[in-house]
C-alpha positions in Angstrom: -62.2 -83.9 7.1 -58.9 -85.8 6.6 -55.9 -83.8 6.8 -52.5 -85.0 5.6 -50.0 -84.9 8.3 -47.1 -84.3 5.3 -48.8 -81.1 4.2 -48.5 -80.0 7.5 -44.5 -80.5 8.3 -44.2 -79.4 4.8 -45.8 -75.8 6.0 -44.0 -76.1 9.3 -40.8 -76.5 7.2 -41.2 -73.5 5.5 -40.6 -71.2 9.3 -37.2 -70.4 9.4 -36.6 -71.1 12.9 -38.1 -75.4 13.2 -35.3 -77.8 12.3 -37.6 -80.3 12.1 -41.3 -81.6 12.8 -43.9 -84.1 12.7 -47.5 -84.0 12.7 -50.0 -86.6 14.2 -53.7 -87.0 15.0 -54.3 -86.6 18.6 -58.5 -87.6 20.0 -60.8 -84.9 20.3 -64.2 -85.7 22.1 -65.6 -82.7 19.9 -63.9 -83.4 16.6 -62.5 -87.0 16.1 -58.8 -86.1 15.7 -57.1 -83.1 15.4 -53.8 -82.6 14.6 -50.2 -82.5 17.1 -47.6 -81.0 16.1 -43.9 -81.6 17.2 -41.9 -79.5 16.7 -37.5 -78.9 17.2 -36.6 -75.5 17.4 -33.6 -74.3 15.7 -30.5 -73.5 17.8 -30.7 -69.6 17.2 -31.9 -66.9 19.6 -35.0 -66.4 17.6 -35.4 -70.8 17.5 -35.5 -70.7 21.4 -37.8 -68.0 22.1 -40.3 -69.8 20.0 -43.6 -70.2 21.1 -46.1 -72.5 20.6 -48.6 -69.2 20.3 -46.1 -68.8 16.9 -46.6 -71.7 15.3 -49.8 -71.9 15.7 -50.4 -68.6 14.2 -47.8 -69.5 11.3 -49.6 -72.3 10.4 -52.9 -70.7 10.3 -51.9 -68.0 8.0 -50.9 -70.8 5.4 -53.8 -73.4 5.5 -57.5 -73.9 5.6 -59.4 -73.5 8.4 -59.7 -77.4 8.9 -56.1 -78.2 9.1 -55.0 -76.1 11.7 -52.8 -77.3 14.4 -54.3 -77.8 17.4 -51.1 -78.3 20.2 -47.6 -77.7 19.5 -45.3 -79.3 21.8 -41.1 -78.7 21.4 -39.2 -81.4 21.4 -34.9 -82.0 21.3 -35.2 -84.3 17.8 -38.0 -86.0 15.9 -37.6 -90.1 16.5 -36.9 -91.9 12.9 -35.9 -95.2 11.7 -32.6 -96.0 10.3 -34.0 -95.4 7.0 -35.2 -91.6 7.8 -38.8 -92.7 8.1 -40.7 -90.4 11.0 -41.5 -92.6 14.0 -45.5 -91.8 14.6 -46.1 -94.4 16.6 -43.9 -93.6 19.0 -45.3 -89.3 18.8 -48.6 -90.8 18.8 -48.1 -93.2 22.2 -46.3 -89.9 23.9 -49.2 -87.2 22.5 -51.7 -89.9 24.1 -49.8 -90.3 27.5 -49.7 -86.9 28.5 
């Protein structure tokens, strides 16, 4: 199934405590892809103490079973080109180096 990494960061969005996000596919040996989330807290108590256990569950409660997030990982600021475009490649090469 494909899942649209937009619809995704547009859910994410909607958590009061992440700034920002991206999504992207990471492999999966049982599924294909799944999809990555990163994720930047916001600078409140409540941003901080977020978990990745949280978003997870946030998510969950908002899409289909098929498009849940599958890793979460927090990160200072979400790379973008000088036009405001989301950098995947370079989430994609760090997901895939860890």
């Amino acid at each position: 199934m494909q899942v649209a990494p937009a619809e995704l960061e547009a859910a994410l969005l909607t958590h009061s405590e992440i700034a920002d996000c991206a999504v992207v596919p990471i492999l999966s040996e049982r599924s294909g892809e799944l999809p990555k989330a990163f994720v930047v807290r916001t600078d409140t108590d409540e941003g901080k103490a977020l978990t990745q256990d949280q978003v997870i569950h946030f998510v969950d409660g908002i899409v289909a079973d098929y498009k849940r997030i599958a890793e979460v990982e927090f990160i200072d600021e979400i790379p973008k080109s000088a036009a405001g475009k989301i950098l995947r490649r370079v989430l994609r090469d760090r997901a895939q180096g860890e």
